[in-house]
Wavefront OBJ file of the C-alpha trace (Angstrom):
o trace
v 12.906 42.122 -17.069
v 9.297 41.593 -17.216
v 9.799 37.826 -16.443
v 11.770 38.498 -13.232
v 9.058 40.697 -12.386
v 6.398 38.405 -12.757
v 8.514 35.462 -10.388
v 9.075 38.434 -7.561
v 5.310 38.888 -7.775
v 4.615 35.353 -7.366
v 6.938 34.921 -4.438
v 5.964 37.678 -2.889
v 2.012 36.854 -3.508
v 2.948 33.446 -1.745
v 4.213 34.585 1.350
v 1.722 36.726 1.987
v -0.598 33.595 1.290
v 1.422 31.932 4.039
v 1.524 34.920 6.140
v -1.675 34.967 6.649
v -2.272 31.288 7.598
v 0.942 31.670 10.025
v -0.535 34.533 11.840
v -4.150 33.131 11.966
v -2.976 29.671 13.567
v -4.783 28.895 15.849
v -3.691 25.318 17.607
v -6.333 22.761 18.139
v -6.653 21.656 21.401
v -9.489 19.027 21.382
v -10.379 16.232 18.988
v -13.496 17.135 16.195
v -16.473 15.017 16.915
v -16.110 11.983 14.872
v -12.212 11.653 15.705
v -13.656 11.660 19.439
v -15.857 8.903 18.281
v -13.528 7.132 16.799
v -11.052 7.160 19.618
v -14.175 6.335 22.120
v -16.236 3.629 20.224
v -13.593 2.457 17.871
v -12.210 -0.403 20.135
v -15.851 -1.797 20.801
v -17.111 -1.197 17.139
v -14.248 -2.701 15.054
v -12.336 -4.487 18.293
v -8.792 -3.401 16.840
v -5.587 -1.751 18.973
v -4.554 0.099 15.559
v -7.482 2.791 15.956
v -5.627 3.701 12.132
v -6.069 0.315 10.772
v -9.807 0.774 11.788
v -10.337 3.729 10.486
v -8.102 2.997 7.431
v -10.048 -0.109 6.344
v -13.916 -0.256 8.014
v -15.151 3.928 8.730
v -13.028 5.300 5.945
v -13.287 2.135 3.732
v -14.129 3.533 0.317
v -10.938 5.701 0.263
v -8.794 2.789 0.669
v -11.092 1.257 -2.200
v -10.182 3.811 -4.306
v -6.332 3.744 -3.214
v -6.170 0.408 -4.271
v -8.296 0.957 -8.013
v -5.212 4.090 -7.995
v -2.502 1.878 -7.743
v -4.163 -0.701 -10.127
v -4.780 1.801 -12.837
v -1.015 3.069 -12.356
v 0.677 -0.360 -12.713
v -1.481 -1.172 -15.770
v -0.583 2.311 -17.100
v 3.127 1.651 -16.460
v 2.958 -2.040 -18.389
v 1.180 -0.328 -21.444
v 3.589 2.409 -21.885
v 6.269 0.171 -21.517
v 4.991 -2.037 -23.838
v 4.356 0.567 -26.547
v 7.005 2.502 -25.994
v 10.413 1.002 -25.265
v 13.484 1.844 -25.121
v 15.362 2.928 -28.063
v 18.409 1.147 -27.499
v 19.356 -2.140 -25.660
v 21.370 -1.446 -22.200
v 24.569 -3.831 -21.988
v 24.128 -7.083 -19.852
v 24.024 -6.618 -16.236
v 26.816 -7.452 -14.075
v 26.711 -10.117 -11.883
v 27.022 -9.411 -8.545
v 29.499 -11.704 -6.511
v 28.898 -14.699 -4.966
v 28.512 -13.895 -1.365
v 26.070 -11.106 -2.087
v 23.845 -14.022 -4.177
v 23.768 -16.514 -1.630
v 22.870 -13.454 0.516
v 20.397 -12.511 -1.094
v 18.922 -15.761 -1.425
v 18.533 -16.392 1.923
v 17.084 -12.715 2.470
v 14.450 -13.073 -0.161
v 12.162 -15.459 1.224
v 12.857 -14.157 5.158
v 11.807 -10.545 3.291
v 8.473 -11.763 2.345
v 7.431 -13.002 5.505
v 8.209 -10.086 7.531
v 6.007 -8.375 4.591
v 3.184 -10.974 5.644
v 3.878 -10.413 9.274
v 3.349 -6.642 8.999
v -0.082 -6.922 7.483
v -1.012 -10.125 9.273
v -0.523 -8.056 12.384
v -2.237 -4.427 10.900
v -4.717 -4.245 13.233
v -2.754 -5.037 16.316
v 0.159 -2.855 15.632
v 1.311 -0.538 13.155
v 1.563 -1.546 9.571
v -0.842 -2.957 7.568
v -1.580 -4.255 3.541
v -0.185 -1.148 1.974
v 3.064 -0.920 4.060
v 3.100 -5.292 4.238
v 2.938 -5.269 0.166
v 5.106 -2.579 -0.438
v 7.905 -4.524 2.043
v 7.054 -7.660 -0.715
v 8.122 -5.749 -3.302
v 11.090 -4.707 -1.876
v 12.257 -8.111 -1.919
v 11.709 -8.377 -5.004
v 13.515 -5.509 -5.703
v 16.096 -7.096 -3.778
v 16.410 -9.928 -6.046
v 16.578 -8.253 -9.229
v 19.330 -6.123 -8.286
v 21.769 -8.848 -6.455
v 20.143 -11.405 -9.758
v 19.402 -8.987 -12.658
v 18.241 -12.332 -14.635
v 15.830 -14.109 -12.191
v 12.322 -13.819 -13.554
v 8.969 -13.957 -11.533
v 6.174 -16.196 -12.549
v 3.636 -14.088 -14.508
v 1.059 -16.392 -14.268
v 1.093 -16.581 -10.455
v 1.410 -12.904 -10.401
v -1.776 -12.596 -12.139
v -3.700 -14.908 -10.187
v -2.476 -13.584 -7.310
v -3.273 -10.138 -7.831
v -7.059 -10.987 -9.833
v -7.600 -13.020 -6.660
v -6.353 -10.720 -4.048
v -8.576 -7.856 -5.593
v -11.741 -10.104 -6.368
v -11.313 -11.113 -2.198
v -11.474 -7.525 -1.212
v -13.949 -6.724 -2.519
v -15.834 -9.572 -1.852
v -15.804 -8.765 1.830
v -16.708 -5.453 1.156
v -20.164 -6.813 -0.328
v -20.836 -9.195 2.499
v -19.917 -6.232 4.844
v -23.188 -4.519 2.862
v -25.119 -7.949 3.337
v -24.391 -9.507 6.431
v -23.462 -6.240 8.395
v -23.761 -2.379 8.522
v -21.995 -1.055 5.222
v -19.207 -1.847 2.566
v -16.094 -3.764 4.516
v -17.710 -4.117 7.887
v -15.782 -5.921 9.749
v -18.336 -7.265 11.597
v -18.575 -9.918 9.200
v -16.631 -12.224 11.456
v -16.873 -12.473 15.121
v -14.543 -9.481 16.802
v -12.980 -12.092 18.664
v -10.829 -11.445 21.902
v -9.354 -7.685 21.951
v -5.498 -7.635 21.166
v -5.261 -11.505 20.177
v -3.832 -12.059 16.646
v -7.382 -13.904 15.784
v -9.914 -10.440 16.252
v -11.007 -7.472 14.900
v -13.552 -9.095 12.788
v -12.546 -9.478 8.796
v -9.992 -6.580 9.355
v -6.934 -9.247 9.500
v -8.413 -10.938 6.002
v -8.812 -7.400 4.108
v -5.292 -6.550 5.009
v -3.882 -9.799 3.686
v -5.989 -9.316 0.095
v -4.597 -5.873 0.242
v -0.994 -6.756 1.233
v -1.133 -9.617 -1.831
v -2.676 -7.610 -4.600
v 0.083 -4.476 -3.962
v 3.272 -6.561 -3.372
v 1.928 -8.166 -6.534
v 1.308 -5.417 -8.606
v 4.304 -3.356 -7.351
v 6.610 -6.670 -7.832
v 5.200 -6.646 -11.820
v 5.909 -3.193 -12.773
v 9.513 -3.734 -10.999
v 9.778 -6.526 -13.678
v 8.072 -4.831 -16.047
v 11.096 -1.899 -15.736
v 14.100 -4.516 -15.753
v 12.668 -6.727 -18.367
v 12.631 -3.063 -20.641
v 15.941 -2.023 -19.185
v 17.940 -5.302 -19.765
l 1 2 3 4 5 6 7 8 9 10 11 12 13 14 15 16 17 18 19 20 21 22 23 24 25 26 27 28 29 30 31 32 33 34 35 36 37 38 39 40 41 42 43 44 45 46 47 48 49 50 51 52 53 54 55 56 57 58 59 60 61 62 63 64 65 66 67 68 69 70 71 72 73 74 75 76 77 78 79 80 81 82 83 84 85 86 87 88 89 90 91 92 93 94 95 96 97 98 99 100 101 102 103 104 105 106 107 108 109 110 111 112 113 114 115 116 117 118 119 120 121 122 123 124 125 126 127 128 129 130 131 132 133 134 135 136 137 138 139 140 141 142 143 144 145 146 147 148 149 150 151 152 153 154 155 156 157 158 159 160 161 162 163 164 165 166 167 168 169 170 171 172 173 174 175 176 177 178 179 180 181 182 183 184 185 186 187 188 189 190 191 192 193 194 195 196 197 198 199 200 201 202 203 204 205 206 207 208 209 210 211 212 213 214 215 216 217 218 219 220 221 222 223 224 225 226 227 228 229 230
């Protein structure tokens, strides 16, 4: 009795919580200052159509930083438990998957990874960018493993993609500090022409180390998960 007490009291205590931010709403109907800057200077400061992209990777910069060290720190977490941990008892070989689905798949793969490299490529001209291009990657990967439960990736190229990807970005967040006005400045590089594919400064480069070091990391703890589960 006392426990179904306690759970009305909760509920009840949390809609009068959002009660009171239902009846208080008050719609905005301007932008706050530095959104107005943003949407006003942004174009002439970074020179990038994707006004997210340019917030995303130059004014906001150091959050993406640390949403990269995040997803670092989680596939290294995911490898070590694995590793320590296990799995009590060994699953039963995968079934293959037919032939037509292979040779499917095998023509997919590789057409998969470019459209990955073609979304962050193109981040700053149009929506997408490293996170959404690496996370594509690893769906290819994904892909593979599940039409070809026994292909293997090469760890070593993994690795040195990822190290490199991650030693890269920051890299040109440094020179940003050096050579421009703060950490991953695009102004490193010349803005370029508005809207061509060559612009935006360094904002094309930092999306491609980003795009590399998550489809990498994503694509090792996908092995990581059917190396334990196989």
């Amino acid at each position: 009795m006392a426990k179904r007490l306690l759970i009305v009291l909760a509920l009840f205590l949390l809609a009068m919580m959002f009660w009171e931010v239902a009846a208080n709403y008050t719609e905005r109907t301007a932008l706050t200052p530095i959104a107005t800057h943003y949407v006003a200077q942004g174009p002439d400061e970074v020179g990038a159509p994707n006004l997210v992209t340019a917030v995303v990777v130059t004014y906001r910069g150091l959050d993406t930083l640390g949403e990269v060290t995040v997803l670092f720190l989680s596939a290294v977490a995911v490898g070590l438990l694995l590793t320590m941990g296990g799995l009590d008892q060994k699953a039963e070989p995968p079934t293959p998957a037919s032939e037509i689905v292979e040779t499917a798949v095998q023509y997919l793969f590789p057409i998969v990874l470019l459209f990955g490299a073609y979304i962050f490529v193109n981040g700053h001209l149009s929506p997408g960018g490293g996170f959404q291009g690496g996370a594509v990657i690893a769906s290819a990967t994904l892909l593979l493993f599940l039409a070809l439960p026994r292909s293997k990736l090469r760890h070593a190229l993994l690795i040195i993609t990822e190290s490199l990807s991650g030693f890269g970005y920051v890299l040109v967040g440094v020179l940003g500090l050096v050579l421009a006005g703060g950490f991953l400045d695009n102004r490193v590089l010349p803005l370029g022409d508005y809207g061509r594919l060559f612009s935006a400064g360094a904002i094309p480069v930092i999306y491609t180390f980003i795009g590399l070091k998550v489809g990498a990391e994503l694509s090792a703890v996908l092995e990581r998960f059917k190396g334990e589960a196989s």
